[in-house]
C-alpha angles and dihedrals in degrees: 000000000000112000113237099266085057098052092045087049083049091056094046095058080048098061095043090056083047098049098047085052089054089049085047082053103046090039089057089037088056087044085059099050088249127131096209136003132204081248083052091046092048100042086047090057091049092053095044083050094047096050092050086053096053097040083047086056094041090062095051093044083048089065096043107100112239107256105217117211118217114240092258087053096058095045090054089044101053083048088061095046092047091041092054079062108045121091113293102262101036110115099139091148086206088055093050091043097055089046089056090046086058093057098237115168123215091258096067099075102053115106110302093014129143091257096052092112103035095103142055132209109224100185124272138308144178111286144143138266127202114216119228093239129036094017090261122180108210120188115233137132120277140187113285103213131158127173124289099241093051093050092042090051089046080081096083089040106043107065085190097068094043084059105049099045087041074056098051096042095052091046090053085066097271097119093166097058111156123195084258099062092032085058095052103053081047084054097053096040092053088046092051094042087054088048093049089053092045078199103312092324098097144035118322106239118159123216096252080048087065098036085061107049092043082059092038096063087033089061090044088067108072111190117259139201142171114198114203128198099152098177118228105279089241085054086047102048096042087053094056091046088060106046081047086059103056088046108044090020091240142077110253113228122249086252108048107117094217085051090049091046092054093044103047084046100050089043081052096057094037080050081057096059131202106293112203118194120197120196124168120232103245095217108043093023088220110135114243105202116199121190121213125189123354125144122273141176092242088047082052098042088050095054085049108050086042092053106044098040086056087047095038118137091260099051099051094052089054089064099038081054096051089047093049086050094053089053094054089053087053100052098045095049 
């Protein structure tokens, strides 16, 4: 049965339900040019009647002498309130111990409140769990959780996490990683795991969960870089002239087309650059550069010589030949 100060919060809600439907009323009455409608007249009633009943309830809590709790009563009082909202299986009495020092409410604890991200999940153990009816205890696994701060501090006890955050710092490509820098990374995926749980309501991410999938996407960027030196075009031009004349013994014309292939197809490779990418061996964290592109003699010798040996004399007369064939056909046919 509801005590007295719960039946008078109860009609409290009630009267403020009852009193947004008469403003709803009056507000369709106005709408249709009317002072007052049979729905204003009833909603009116239900208010007036509410307000009698919790005046009526005031006045009995009013009499009811206050009951003060001991400061031993209202700690375990306010356990027992943060602990109906914590995740079903966490009964760690010094977790539940350090929540009440802090002087976390209930509330905070629902979804989007302040302690949200006070705690982390650290995977599952071995717990036990009391049955409704009969007082129980089942064996079963449970979430293995401890506060944020602790886990965040372990850091500079635990060499085992310091190595093997030092380890994934230094795979994703960071080879100078200090404690420092290893702590606070530490620092930002426990931080994030205790976010994700928003104290037992969202997803169960560990830490190291966390750790892996931040180096994981790190190690999936490898670092790249395009390098450009594109020559003036005179410098350009003067440089493939010369190569020509040591192949073909003579300087090509501005205007030949072969000489203006070769020229608009080397700029556009020296327009490319040179592109460097740069990964890091996962195992070993040593960075590991390949080069891609760039100009060389041997680049420029090659376009010459192709060109050339398919423009050569020879092979221009044959066509001119063959051409010369084809017209005498047609003008004999």
């Amino acid at each position: 049965m509801a005590t007295t100060k719960q039946q008078l919060e109860t009609e409290r809600e009630k009267l403020k339900k009852l009193e947004f439907i008469l403003e709803q009323a009056k507000q369709n009455a106005k709408r249709s040019g009317k002072t007052s409608t049979p729905a204003v007249k009833k909603a009116q009633d239900a208010v007036d009647a509410s307000r009698t009943r919790v005046s009526e309830i005031e006045k009995v809590v009013a009499k009811v002498p206050e009951t003060k709790l001991t400061p031993k009563q209202l700690k375990t009082v306010a356990k027992q309130e943060i602990q109906k909202e914590l995740p079903a299986g966490i009964y760690d009495e010094k977790i539940i111990n350090d929540l009440a020092v802090l002087g976390l409410t209930p509330e905070a604890f629902k979804v989007g409140g302040a302690g949200a991200g006070v705690l982390v999940y650290m995977g599952e153990k071995k717990g036990k769990v009391t049955t409704p009816v009969g007082g129980f205890v089942t064996p079963t696994k449970v979430a293995d959780v401890a506060l944020t701060n602790n886990v965040i501090q372990s850091f500079w006890t635990d060499s085992a996490i310091q190595k093997k955050v030092t380890s994934a710092l230094i795979a994703a490509g960071n080879s100078n990683a200090t404690q420092l820098d290893a702590f606070a990374t530490w620092q930002t995926v426990v931080s994030q795991s205790a976010q994700l749980y928003a104290a037992g309501k969202g997803p169960k991410f560990t830490p190291f969960d966390v750790l892996d999938m931040v180096m994981t996407k790190a190690k999936g960027k490898p670092d790249v870089t395009t390098y450009l030196d594109v020559p003036r075009q005179a410098e350009l031009k003067e440089k493939l002239k010369g190569r020509i004349f040591e192949y073909i013994q003579k300087e090509p014309d501005d205007k030949d087309p072969i000489f203006q292939n070769i020229l608009n197809d080397i700029k556009s490779i020296y327009e490319k650059g040179i592109t460097t990418t740069t990964t890091v061996d996962p195992k070993t964290g040593r960075k590991i550069v390949q080069q891609k592109g760039g100009v060389t003699d041997a680049l420029i010798a090659s376009k010459i010589k192709k060109a050339y040996d398919e423009n050569n004399v020879d092979f221009l007369e044959n066509k001119s030949l063959e051409a010369a064939d084809y017209f005498s056909q047609w003008m004999r046919s």
